[in-house]
C-alpha beads as a LAMMPS data file, in Angstrom:
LAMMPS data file: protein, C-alpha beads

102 atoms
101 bonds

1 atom types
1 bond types

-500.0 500.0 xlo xhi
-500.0 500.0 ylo yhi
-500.0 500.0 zlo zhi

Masses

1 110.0

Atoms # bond

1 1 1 404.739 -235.334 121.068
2 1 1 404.937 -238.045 118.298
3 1 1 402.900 -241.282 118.759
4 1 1 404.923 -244.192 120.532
5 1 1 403.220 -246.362 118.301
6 1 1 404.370 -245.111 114.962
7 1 1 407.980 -244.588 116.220
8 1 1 408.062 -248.196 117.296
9 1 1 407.283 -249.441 113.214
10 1 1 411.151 -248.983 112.185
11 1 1 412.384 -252.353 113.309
12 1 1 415.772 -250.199 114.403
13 1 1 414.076 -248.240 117.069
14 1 1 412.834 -251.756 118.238
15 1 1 416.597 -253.055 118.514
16 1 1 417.521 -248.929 120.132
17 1 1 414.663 -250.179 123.041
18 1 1 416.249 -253.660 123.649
19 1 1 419.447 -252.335 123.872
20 1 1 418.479 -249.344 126.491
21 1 1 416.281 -252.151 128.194
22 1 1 419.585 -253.685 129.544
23 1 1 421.571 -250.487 129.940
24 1 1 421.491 -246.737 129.841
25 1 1 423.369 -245.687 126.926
26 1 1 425.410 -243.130 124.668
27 1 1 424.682 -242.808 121.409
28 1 1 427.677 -243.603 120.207
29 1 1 427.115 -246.961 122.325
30 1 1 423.931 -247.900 120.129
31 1 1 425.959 -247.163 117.438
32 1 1 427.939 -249.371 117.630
33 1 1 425.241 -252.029 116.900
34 1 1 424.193 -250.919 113.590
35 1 1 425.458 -250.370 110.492
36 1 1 424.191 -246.848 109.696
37 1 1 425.655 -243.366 111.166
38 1 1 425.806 -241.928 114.426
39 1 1 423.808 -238.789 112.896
40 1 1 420.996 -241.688 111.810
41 1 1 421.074 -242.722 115.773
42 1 1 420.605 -239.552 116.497
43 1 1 417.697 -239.348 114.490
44 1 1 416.186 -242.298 116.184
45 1 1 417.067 -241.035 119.058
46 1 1 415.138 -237.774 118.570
47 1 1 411.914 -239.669 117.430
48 1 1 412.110 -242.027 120.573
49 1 1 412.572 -239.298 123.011
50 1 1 409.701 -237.188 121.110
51 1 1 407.868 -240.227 121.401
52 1 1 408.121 -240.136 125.275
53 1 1 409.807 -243.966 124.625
54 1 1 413.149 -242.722 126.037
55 1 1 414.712 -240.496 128.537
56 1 1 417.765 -238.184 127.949
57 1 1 420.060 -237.218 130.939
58 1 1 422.769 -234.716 129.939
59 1 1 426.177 -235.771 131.992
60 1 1 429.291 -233.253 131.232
61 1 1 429.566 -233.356 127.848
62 1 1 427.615 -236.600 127.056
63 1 1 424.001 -237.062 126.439
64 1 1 423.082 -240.896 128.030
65 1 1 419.690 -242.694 127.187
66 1 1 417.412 -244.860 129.194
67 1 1 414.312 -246.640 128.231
68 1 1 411.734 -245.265 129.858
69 1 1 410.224 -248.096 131.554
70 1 1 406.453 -246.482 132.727
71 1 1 405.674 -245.630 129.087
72 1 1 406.937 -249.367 127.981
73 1 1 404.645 -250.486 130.833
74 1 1 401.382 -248.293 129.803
75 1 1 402.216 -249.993 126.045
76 1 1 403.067 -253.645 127.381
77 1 1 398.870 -253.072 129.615
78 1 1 397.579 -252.229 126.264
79 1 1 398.612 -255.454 124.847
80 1 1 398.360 -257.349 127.744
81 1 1 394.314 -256.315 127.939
82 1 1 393.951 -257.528 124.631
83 1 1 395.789 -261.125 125.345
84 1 1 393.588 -260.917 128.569
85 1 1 390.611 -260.541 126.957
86 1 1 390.840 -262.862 124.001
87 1 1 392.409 -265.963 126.174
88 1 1 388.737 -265.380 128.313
89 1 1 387.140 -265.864 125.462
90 1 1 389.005 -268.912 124.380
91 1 1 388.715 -270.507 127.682
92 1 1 384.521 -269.161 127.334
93 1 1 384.473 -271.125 124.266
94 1 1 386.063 -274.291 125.163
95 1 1 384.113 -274.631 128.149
96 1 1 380.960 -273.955 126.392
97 1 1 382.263 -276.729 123.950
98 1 1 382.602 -279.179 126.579
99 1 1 379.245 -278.387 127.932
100 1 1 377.776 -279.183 124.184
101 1 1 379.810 -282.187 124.027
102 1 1 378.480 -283.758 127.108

Bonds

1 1 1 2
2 1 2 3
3 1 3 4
4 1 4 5
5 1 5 6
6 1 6 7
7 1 7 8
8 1 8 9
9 1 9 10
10 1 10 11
11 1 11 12
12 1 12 13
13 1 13 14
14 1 14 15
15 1 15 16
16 1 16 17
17 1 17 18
18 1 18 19
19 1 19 20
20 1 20 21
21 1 21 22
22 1 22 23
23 1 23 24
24 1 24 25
25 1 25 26
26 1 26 27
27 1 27 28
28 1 28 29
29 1 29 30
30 1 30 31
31 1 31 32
32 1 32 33
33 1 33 34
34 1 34 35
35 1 35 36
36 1 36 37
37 1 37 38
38 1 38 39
39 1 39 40
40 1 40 41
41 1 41 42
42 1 42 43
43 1 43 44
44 1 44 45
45 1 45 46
46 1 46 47
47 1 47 48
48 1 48 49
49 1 49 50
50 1 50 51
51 1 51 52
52 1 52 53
53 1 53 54
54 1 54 55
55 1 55 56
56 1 56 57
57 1 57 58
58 1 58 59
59 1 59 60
60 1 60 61
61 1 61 62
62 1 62 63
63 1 63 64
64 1 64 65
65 1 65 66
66 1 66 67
67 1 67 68
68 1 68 69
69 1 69 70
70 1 70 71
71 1 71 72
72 1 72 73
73 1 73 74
74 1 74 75
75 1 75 76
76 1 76 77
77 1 77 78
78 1 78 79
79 1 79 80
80 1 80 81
81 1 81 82
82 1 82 83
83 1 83 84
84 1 84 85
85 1 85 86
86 1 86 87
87 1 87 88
88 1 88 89
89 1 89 90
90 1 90 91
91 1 91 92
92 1 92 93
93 1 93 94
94 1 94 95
95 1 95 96
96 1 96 97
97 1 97 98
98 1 98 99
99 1 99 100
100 1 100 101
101 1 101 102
């Protein structure tokens, strides 16, 4: 499995996420938003699903793609615990400023 954090660094794989965040998709669908090949979706494709970012469902002949929204979570907590932590100690320090002040 290839780290979620790497395959997120290509600024197309970011728009491939947004896209599959409103709607399951084909490839040829997310295709049609770029200006590069349907073999170079692929590609992204493969890194984001080896990545654990997306899901693949096979339907007949088609192969449709889905963000897969507990990994986004466990990445979105990671941030969010670093926000978390550094707006308690902003609102530590101002406080403590306040107290000085007085």
């Amino acid at each position: 499995m290839e780290s979620p954090w790497k395959a997120i660094s290509d600024s197309s794989r970011r728009k491939i996420l947004l896209l599959l965040k409103e709607r399951d998709m084909t490839p040829t669908e997310i295709s049609k938003h770029f200006q590069f090949s349907l073999p170079a979706v692929s590609i992204h494709l493969r890194i984001l699903k080896n990545s654990d970012l997306i899901l693949e469902q096979k339907v007949g002949k088609n192969r449709i793609y889905s963000l897969n929204k507990e990994k986004a979570l466990e990445m979105m907590n990671f941030f969010a615990g670093m926000w978390d932590y550094n707006l308690k100690s902003l609102k530590e320090f101002l406080e403590n400023q306040k107290v000085v002040k007085r």
